[in-house]
N, C-alpha and C positions, 0 to 999 in steps of 0.2 A: 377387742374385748376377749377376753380368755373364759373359752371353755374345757371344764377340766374335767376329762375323760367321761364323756359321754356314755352312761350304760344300761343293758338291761341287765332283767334279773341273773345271777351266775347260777351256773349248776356244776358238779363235780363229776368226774371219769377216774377209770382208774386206767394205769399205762404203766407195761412193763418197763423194770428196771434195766432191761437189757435190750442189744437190739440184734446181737448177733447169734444167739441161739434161739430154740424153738421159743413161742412165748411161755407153753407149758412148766418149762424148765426155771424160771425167769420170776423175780417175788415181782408184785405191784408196789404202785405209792399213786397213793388219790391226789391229782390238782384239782385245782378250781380253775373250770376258765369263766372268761366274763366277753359276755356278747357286746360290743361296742354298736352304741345310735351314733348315727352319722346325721341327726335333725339336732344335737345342741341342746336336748336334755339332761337335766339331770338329776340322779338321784340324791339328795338332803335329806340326812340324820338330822333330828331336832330332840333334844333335852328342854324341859320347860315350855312345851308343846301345846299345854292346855292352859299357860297362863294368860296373861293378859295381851303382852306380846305374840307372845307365839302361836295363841289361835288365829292372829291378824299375820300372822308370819306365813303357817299353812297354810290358809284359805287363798293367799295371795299366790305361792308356787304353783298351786294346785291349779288356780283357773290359768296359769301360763302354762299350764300342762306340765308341768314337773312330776318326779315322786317324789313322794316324803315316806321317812320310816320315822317313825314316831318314839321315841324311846320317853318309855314311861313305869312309873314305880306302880300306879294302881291301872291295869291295862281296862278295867270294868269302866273306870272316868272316861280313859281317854276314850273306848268307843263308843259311849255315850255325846262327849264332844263330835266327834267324826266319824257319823254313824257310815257305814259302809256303803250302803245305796249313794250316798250326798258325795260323799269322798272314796270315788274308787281309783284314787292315787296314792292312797294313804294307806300304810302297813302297821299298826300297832304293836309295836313289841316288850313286852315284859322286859323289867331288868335280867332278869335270869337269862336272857337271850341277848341283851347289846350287844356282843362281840360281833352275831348273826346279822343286827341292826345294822353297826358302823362297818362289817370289811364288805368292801365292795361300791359302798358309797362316793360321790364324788367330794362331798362337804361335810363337817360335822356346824349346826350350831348350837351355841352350848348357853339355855337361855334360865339355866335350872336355879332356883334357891327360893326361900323362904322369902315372903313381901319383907319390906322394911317399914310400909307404911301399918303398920299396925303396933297396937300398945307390947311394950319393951317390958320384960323382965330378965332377972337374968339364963333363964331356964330357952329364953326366946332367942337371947341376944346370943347363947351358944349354939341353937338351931340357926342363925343368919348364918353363923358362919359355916358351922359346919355341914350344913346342906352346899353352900357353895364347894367347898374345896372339895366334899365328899366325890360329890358328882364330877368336879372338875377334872377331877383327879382319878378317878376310874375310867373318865374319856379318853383321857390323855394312857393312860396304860394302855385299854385297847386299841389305839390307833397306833403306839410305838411297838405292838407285838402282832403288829399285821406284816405281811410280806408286801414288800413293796408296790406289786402289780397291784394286790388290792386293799391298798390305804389309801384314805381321803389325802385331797392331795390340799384343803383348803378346810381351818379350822376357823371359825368366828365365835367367838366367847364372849359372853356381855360382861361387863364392869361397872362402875359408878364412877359420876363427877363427887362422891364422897372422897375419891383418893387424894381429892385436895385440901383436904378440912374446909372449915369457915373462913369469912373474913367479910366486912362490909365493904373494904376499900381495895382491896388488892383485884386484879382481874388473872385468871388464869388461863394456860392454853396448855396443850399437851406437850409440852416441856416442862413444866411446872413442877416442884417436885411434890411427893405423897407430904399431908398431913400429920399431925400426931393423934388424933382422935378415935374413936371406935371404929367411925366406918370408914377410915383412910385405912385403918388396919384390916381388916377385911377385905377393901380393893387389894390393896400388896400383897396379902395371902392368894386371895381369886388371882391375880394375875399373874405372878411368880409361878403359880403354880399349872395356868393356863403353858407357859413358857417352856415349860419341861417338854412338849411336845418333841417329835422328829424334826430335823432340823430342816429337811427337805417340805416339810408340810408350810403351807402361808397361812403365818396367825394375823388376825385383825381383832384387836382387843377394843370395845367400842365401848364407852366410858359412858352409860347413861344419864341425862337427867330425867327432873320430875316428865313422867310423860303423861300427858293430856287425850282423855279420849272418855269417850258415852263409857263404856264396859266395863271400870277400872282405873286400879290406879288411883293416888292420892288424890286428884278433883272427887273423887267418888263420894270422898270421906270429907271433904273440905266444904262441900257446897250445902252441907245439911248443917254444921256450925255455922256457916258464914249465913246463911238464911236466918238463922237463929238470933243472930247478933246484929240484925237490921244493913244485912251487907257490909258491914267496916273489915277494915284491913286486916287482918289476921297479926298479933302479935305488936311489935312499933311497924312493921308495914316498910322500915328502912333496908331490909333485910333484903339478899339480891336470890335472886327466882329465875331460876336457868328449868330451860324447859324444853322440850319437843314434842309436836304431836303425832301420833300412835302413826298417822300415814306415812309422815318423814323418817319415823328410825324404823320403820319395817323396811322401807324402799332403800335407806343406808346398809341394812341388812345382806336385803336382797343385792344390790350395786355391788356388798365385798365381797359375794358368794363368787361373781364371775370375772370382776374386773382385776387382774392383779396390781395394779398400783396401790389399792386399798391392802396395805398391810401396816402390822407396826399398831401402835394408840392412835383411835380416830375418836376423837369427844363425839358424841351422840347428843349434843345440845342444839337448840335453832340458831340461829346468827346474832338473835335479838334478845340478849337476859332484860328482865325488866326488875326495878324493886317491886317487893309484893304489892306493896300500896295500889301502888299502878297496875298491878295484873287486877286485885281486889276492885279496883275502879271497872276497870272493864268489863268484869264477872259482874258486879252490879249493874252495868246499864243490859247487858244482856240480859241478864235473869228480870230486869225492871224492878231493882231492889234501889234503895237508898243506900251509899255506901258513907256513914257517920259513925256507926258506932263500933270503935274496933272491938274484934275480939279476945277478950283477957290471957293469956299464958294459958292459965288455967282449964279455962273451957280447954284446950289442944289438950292438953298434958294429963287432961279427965280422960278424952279419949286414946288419945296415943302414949299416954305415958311417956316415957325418955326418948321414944320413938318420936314426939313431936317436935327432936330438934332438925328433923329434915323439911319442917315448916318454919319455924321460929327461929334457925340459923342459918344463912345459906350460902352461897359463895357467887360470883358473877364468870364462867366459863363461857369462852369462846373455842366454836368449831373451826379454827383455823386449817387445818389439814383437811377437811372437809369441805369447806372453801375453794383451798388448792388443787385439789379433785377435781375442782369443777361439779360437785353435789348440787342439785338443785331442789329447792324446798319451795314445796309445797305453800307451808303455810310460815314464812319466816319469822311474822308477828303474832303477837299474841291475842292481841283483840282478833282478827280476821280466825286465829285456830281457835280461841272460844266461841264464837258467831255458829262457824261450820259444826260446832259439836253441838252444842243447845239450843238452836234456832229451830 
């Protein structure tokens, strides 16, 4: 398993430019040196830190004794999230300061943008995007005008299984090519521009789906219609439901931080897509709902707007290279990952 330069915090000297006369005589030039751990720590930059993800992302490094630096736009949130007594692994640092955040770190992960699950206009659907690239794309600057010694040497970027568009019948895998739809357009911007990176740095672009969990996330929003509407299917319910839960793509996360084989697209989906019908079935005997009456178009599209075609359109994605890995999940089914969350 690769661990990639283990450190602590650096601090800077200054060292004459010469060696053969007095040092008096002689200008300076400040380096940075960086203290190397020899226990297999590492320090991880995190973008998208206090989302949904990414609070399950820190909490997870943190109790294996990792550090994290926290790169965030409002620093007030984030140590509100990761108050400093709870998390004294954790560095919070303003945008103003990234540069200071990511040189020196061993990882960047880049978990930053705007939900999708939420009602779409178009003032929104420009914030999707360009909260992804904005961020993406400032990461990737500072990490290619770092000096070699201290740039991350392992970049992990999230993505979407939206880069596939829809389809009811097709199955895809990460060969597959991008869609033509909004959020296929979005992924190819996010990851194109993920790409731009040093060529020496290992990118792992991990293609999310719906992810399931208590905190968040499109269930959050789902199970107060689907209550509403006597538990039925959401939509025709034929529609395919690619999904993981919040356990499995943090520990995918965490896996690509160290392992180098994890590079390249790795789908962030479980093994098991279900059509919604069947996940809605599930969700019903859990919650101890009756699952008959579906839910109309409508009812989503009241509250998600155009944003409810990440429910009412979906695609069937397989984590093949994940697979190939050798990745082990958690919870591979869907009934067993709803049980675990609202039981």
């Amino acid at each position: 398993m690769e661990i990639c330069r283990p450190i602590l915090p650096s601090f800077t000297i200054a060292t004459p430019l010469c060696s053969s006369k007095p040092s008096w005589l002689c200008g300076y030039k400040r380096i940075r040196v960086r203290c190397l751990a020899g226990d297999g720590k590492m320090v991880v930059s995190v973008t998208g830190a206090t989302g949904f993800i990414g609070k399950r992302l820190v909490k997870r490094l943190i109790e294996d004794d990792h550090s994290v630096r926290v790169l965030t736009r409002s620093k007030s949130k984030a140590e509100q999230i990761f108050p400093a007594r709870e998390f004294p692994g954790v560095v919070v640092v303003d945008e103003s300061k990234w540069i200071d955040g990511i040189e020196g770190s061993n990882a960047v992960v880049n978990l930053a943008g705007l939900p999708i699950s939420t009602r779409w206009s178009p003032e929104i659907k420009k914030e999707i995007m360009d909260s992804r690239i904005r961020v993406t794309s400032k990461v990737v600057d500072i990490i290619n005008g770092l000096q070699p010694d201290v740039r991350p040497t392992v970049l992990v970027s999230a993505t979407a299984v939206g880069y596939y568009g829809t389809s009811e019948t097709k199955v895809f895998n990460e060969q597959s090519p991008s869609g033509n739809d909004y959020l296929a357009e979005v992924c190819r911007e996010w990851e194109s521009t993920a790409l731009r990176v040093n060529k020496d740095v290992r990118v792992a672009l991990i293609r999310i789906a719906v992810v399931l969990g208590k905190e968040g996330g499109a269930l959050a929003k789902m199970i107060p219609i689907f209550m509403m509407f006597a538990g039925g299917p959401l939509g025709s319910g034929k529609q395919w439901f690619s999904w993981i839960h919040i356990d499995d793509i943090v520990n995918l996360i965490y896996e690509s931080l160290s392992n180098p084989s994890y590079k390249g697209v790795i789908n962030g989906t479980a093994p098991n897509p279900v059509r919604l019908g069947e996940m809605c079935d599930h969700l019903g005997n859990v919650l101890g709902r009756p699952s008959w009456l579906p839910v109309p178009d409508f009812a989503l599209k009241a509250v998600l707007g155009e944003g409810a075609i990440v429910v009412l359109e979906g695609q069937k994605v397989l984590p093949e290279r994940a697979t190939e890995l050798g990745f082990s999940y958690k919870y591979p089914f869907v009934k067993d990952a709803l049980k675990a969350i609202l039981s």
